[in-house]
C-alpha positions as CSV (number, residue, x, y, z in Angstrom):
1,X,-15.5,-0.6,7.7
2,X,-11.7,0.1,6.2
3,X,-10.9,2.3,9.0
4,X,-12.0,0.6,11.6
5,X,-10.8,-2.7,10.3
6,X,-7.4,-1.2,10.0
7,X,-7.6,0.7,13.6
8,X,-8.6,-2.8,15.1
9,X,-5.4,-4.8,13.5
10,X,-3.0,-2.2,14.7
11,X,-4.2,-1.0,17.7
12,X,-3.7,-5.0,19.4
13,X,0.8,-3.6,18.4
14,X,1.8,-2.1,21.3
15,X,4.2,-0.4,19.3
16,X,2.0,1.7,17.7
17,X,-0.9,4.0,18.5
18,X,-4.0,4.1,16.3
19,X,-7.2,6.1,15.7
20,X,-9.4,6.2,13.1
21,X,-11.5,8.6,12.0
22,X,-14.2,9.9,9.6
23,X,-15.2,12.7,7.2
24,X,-18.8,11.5,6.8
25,X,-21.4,13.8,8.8
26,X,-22.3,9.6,10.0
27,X,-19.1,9.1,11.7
28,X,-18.5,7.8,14.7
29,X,-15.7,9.7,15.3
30,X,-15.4,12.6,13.4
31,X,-11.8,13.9,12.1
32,X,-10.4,16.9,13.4
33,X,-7.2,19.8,13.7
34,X,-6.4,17.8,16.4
35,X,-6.0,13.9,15.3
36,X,-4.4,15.7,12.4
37,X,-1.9,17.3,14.8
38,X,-1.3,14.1,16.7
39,X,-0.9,11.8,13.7
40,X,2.6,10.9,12.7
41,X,1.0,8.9,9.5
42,X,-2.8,9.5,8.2
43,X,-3.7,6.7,5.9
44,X,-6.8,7.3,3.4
45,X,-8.5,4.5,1.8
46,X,-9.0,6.1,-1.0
47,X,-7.1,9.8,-2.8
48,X,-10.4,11.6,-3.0
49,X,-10.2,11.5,1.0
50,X,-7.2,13.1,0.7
51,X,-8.0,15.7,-0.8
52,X,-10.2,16.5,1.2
53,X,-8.2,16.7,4.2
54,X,-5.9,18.7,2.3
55,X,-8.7,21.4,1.5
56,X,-10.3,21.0,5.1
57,X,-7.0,21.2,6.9
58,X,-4.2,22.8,4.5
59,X,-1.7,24.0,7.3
60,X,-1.8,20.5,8.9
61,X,-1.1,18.9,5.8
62,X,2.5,20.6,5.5
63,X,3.2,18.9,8.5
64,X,1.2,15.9,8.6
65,X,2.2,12.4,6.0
66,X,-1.0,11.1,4.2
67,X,-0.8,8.2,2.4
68,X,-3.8,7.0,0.4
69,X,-3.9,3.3,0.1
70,X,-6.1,3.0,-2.5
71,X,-8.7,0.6,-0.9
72,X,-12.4,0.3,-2.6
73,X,-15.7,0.3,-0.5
74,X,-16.2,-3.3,-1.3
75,X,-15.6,-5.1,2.1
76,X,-16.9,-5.7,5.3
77,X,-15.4,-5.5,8.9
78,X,-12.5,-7.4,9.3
79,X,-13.1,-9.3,6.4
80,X,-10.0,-11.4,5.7
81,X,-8.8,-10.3,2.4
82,X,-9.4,-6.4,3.5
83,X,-7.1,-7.4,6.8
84,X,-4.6,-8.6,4.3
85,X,-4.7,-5.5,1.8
86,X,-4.2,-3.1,4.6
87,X,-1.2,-5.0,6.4
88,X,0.0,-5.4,2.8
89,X,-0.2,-1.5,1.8
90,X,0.2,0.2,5.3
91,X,3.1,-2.2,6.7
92,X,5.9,-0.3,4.6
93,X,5.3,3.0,6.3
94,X,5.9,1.5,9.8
């Protein structure tokens, strides 16, 4: 629900163009070489996701930004106070 929360409030910026993307074999979308390769910025919700990008994809990660921003599990879909976390935590990098 982080993920997609945080696709859905950027993707409506025009400026800016958003995916999201999962590790879990119960993804929707599943992350690969290739949203790797086309991200400018991958944000993780949390640092263990990092690493495990990092050990799933290690050349991409040279090359590839990934910021954790140290979200919990512990909301629903658009719920407002997760809206305001990510704007508050991903906003900087843009």
């Amino acid at each position: 629900m982080r993920s997609r929360t945080a696709e859905s409030i950027y993707s409506d910026d025009s400026r800016y163009d958003v995916k999201s993307a999962g590790i879990s074999k119960n993804a929707q979308v599943k992350l690969s070489e290739d949203l790797i390769i086309w991200a400018d910025i991958v944000f993780v919700m949390e640092n263990k996701f990092k690493d495990i990008i990092v050990d799933l994809y290690p050349i991409e990660f040279i090359s590839t930004k990934i910021v954790s921003l140290d979200i919990p599990d512990t909301y629903y879909y658009m719920e407002p106070q997760l809206v305001e976390l990510i704007k508050s935590r991903v906003n900087s990098f843009l």
